[in-house]
C-alpha positions, 0 to 999 in steps of 0.5 A: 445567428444571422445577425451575428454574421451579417453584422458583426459590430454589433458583438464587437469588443473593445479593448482599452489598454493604459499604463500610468503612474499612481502612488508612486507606481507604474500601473497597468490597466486594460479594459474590455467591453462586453456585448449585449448578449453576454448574461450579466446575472451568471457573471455578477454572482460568479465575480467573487470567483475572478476577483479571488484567482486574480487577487492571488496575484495581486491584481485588482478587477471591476465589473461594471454593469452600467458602462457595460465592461470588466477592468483589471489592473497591477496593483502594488501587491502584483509582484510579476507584472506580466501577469497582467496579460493572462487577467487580459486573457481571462477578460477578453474569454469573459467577455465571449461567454465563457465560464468562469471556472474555465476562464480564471485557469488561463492565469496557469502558465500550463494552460493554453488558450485559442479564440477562433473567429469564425464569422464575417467579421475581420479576421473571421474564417467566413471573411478569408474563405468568402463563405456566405451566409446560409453556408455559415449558419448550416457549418456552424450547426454542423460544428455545435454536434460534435463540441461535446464529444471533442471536449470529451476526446480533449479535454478541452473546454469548448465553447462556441457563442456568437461568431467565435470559439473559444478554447482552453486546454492542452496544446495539443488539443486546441491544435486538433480542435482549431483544424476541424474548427477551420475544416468545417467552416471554411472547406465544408468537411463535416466534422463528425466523421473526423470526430468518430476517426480521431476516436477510434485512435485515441480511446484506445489510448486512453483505455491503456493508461486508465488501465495503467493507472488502476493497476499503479493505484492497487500496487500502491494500495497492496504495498500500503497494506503489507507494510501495515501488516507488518509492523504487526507481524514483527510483533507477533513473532517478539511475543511468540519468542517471550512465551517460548522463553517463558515455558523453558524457565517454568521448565527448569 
């Protein structure tokens, strides 16, 4: 942990990005280098998972253990060439831990996403605020008991490693998470009191529309149910009639 603040160039990513021209096609390509706490062996067995959710569109991707980075690029298949900057994306949160089922959801145009840099390095919120050291570390403890139950109030996947968090999810969600990831590390505002209030406002909430939804589910079921029954009941009432006109014929 402290050598993740006090030197940060030692987790630091590079990024390569390149465009040329290749078999009759402008190619995009972009690059990024992983550090050395990453764990190669969970990315090596799931890479067949990048290599699928970026292959949906048309995109091409390598994972090199030996130089140490992930490359993608366009392919001819890629039909929107933009998409190259969401596979960045999916690299770059690679690259910081994060799972890649979580990753792979950023290609969705739907789905936001959030790095916050949270240390000494440039940028980092302990840089901006001169947050020294010993605070960082016992802020950054503070923030780790809470990313559960904001994952649970969100929705979003949390994921806290080294001197960044990275977040996926909602808008909304990543807003709320960025202003008690800020408020912890740079002010010293413990974030488990905001946690517990921000929760008694929304659960509530959330209560009122699984409620909502249970009720919507067993309408639905209800009505699947009656207009089974009645078919049935159709027929019932048909071969009832064939009876009584059966009787009445015996009976003249």
């Amino acid at each position: 942990m402290s050598g993740d603040y006090a030197n940060p160039s030692k987790q630091k990513v590079e990024d390569i990005f390149s465009l040329f021209h290749q078999d009759g096609i402008d190619t995009v390509s972009y690059t990024t280098f992983y550090d050395e706490f990453l764990d190669t062996d969970k990315l090596q067995k799931s890479w067949p998972v990048v290599e699928s959710g970026l292959g949906e569109y048309g995109l091409s991707c390598k994972l090199d253990l030996v130089k140490g980075n992930m490359y993608v690029s366009t392919t001819r298949a890629t039909e929107d060439r933009h998409i190259i900057f969401k596979a960045m994306d999916v690299l770059r949160l690679l690259s910081r831990s994060v799972p890649v089922h979580w990753a792979i959801q950023v290609l969705d145009c739907s789905v936001q996403h959030e790095i916050i840099k949270i240390a000494n390095r440039e940028g980092g919120l302990c840089k901006l605020f001169g947050i020294n050291k010993d605070q960082f570390i016992a802020r950054r403890i503070l923030l780790a008991g809470v990313l559960k139950e904001l994952n649970d109030l969100t929705g979003c996947g949390i994921f806290l490693k080294g001197d960044t968090v990275a977040v996926i999810g909602s808008l909304r969600g990543i807003k709320m998470i960025s202003k008690i990831v800020e408020g912890c590390i740079a002010h010293g505002v413990p974030p488990a009191p905001l946690v517990r209030r921000i929760r008694k406002k929304i659960q509530p909430m959330k209560d009122a529309r699984v409620k909502m939804t249970t009720e919507v589910m067993m309408s639905f079921e209800a009505l699947r149910i009656r207009k089974k029954a009645q078919p049935m009941k159709d027929e019932t009432v048909k071969m009832t009639s064939q009876v009584m006109q059966s009787l009445e014929a015996m009976c003249v």
